[in-house]
N, C-alpha and C positions, 0 to 999 in steps of 0.2 A: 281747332275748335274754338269759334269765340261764343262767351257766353253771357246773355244778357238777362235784366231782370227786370220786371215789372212789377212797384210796390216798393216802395223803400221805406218797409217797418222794422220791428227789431228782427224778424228773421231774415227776410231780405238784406239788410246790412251785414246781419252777421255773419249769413251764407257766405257775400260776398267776399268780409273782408278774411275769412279764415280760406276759401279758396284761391284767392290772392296770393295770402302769404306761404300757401304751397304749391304757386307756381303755374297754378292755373288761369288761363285769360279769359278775366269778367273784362269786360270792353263799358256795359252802359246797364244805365239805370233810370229809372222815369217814374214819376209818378204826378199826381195832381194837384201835389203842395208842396212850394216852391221850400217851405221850410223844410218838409221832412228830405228833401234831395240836398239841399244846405247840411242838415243832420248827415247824411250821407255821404255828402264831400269830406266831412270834418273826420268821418273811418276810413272812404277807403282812397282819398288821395285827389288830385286834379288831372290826372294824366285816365280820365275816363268822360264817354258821352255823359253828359244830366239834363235830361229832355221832361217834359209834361206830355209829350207824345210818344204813346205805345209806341205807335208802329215804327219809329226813328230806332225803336231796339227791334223790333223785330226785321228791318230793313238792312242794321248790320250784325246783327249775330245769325250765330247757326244753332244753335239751344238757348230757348227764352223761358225761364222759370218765373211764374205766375205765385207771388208770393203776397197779395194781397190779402186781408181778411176774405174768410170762407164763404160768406154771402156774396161776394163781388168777382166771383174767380169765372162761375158762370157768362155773366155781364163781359166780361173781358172778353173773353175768347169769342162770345158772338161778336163783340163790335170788332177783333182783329180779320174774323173770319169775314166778314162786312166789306171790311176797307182792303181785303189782302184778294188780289188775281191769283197767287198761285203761290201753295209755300213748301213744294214739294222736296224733300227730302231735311227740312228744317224740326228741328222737337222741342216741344213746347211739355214743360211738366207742370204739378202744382206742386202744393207744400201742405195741403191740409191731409189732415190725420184721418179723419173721416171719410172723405169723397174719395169715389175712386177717377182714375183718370178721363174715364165715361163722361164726364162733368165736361171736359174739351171736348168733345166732338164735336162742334161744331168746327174747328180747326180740320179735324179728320176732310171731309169733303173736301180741302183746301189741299189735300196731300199731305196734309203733317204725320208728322210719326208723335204719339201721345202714349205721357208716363204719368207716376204722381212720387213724388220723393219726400218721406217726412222724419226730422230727426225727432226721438223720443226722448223730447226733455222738455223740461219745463224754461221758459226766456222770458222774467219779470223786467228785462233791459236789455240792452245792445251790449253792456261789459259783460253783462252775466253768462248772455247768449255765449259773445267769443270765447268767453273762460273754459264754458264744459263743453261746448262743440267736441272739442277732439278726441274727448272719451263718450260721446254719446253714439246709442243703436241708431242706424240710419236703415229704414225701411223704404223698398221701394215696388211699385209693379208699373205694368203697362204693357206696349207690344214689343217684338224681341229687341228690336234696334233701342229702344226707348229704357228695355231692361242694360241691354247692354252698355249704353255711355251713363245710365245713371247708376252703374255700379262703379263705372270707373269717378264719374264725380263723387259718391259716397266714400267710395275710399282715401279722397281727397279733403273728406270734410269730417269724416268720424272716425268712431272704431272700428265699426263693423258694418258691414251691409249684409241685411236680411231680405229675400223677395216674399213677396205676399200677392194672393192672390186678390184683384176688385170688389172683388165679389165679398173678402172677409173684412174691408176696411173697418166696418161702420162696428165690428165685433173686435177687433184690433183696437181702436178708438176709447171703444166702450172700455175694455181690460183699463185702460192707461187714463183714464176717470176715472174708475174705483183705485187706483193704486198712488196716485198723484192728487187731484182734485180733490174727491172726498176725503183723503187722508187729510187733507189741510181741515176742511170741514169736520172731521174727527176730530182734531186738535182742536180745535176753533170751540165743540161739543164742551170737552174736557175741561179750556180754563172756563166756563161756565157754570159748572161746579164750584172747582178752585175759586172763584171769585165768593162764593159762597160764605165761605171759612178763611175768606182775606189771603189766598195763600199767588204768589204770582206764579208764571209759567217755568220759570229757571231752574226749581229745583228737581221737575223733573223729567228736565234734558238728559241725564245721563242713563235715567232708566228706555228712554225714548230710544237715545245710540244704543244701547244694550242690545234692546229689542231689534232693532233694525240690521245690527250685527249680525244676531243671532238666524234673522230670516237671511241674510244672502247666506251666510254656510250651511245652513242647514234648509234654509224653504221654509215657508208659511207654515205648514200641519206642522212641524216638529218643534217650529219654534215658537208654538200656541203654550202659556203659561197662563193659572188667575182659577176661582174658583169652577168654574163650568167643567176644565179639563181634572179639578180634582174630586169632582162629582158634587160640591159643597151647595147643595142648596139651600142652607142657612144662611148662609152669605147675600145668595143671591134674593129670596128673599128680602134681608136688610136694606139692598140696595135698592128695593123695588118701590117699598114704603119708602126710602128718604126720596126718592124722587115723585111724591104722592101729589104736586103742584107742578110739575115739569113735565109738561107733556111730551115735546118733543123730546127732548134729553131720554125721556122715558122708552119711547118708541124707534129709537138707535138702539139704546141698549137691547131692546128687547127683540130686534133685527138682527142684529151683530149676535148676541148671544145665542141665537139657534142656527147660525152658520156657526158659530164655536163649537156647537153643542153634536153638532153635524161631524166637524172636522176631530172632535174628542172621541166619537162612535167609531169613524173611520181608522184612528189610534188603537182601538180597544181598551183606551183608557178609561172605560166604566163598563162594570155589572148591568143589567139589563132594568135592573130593578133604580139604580143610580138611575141612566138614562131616562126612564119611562119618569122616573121623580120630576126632574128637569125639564123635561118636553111638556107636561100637563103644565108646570111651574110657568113655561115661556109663551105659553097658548092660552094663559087663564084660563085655566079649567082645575 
């Protein structure tokens, strides 16, 4: 099985160079700047194709992974599906988190067999990509032959391989924004405050690890701590008045806090009478 890629950004790279180095044959790689394939020479060696022409990987491989930004992945596969007579028994996947494999079909008519493969992690670079590859979830769907060799590439590239169905990507996606993305925007909410009272972000990092600890052994609901789960509406309050010029800051908190206020009920960590205090409190009323 040789395996090519189209798109040499940091995931495409990274893919590449971690399946590489466990033995699996990436043959080529292309894209439409001569520098980002230069970038790509410099991970994963000279003894590989580096074309600006798709179809020169789609012509020698037999699984071509389409790792272009999301907007372009479309784009791709009609113009391969364009220039290609016949690409039967060849599988083409993507790499976006969101789209399910459907997004290829234009390929499908062509005889391909179509998947979509995406690791769940976050990749600010190409070191950072190859660092957590090989403890990262690697999700994948498509049709069986497509499930099939992209399990075995998954297990070549991560920890795990999970199937999902196409149908749930875009609800898959979503989870992994709120859990990743806006968690930074969380953080981001937070020293916004802090800057307030001159205080910088460092001190506190270790309540942060705490926390985050705390949710893989235990999960989210149990490891919900802070006024809301101990019924304290006095608290909550205070916080509402200092944020009496901060609208946005204001309208996190007060989003977040009725999913907390949610997740404290589902605890039975309040009285009815706590509860009802709280919910009128976060509804203004």
């Amino acid at each position: 099985m040789k395996i090519g890629i189209v798109g040499a950004g940091k995931v495409g790279i990274s893919l590449g160079y971690v399946l590489r180095g466990n033995g699996v044959e990436v043959v080529a790689i292309s894209d439409s700047l001569q520098s980002s394939l230069e970038t790509a020479r410099g991970f994963l060696g000279a003894d590989m194709l580096y074309t600006t022409d798709n179809m020169k990987v789609v012509e020698n491989c037999d699984v071509v992974a389409i790792t272009t930004q999301d907007r372009a992945i479309g784009d791709v596969a009609r113009a391969i599906s364009q220039s290609a007579d016949d690409l039967t028994g060849k599988l083409f996947f993507h790499t976006s988190g969101a789209d399910p494999s459907s997004i290829l079909s234009p390929l499908d008519t062509r005889g391909a067999h179509l998947g979509s493969m995406h690791p769940l992690q976050t990749f600010p670079d190409v070191e950072s990509a190859i660092e957590v590859l090989p403890d990262t979830s690697i999700f994948i769907e498509g049709d069986e032959k497509a499930r099939a060799t992209l399990s075995f590439i998954g297990e070549n590239l991560g920890a795990k391989v999970y199937t999902i169905a196409g149908k749930d990507k875009i609800f898959y996606h979503l989870a992994a924004v709120f859990v990743c993305n806006l968690l930074s925007s969380l953080m981001y909410a937070g020293t916004g405050v802090m800057n307030r009272i001159d205080i910088d972000f460092e001190p506190f990092l270790p309540i942060i690890t705490a926390t985050m600890k705390n949710i893989e052994n235990k999960g989210p609901l149990a490891a919900l701590t802070g006024p809301i789960v101990r019924g304290d509406d006095k608290t909550v309050r205070s916080h509402l008045a200092a944020m009496s010029d901060m609208g946005l800051h204001k309208d996190i908190y007060l989003a977040l806090s009725r999913m907390a206020l949610k997740m404290a009920i589902e605890r039975k960590a309040l009285d009815q009478e706590q509860a009802e205090t709280l919910r009128r409190l976060l509804e203004g009323s």
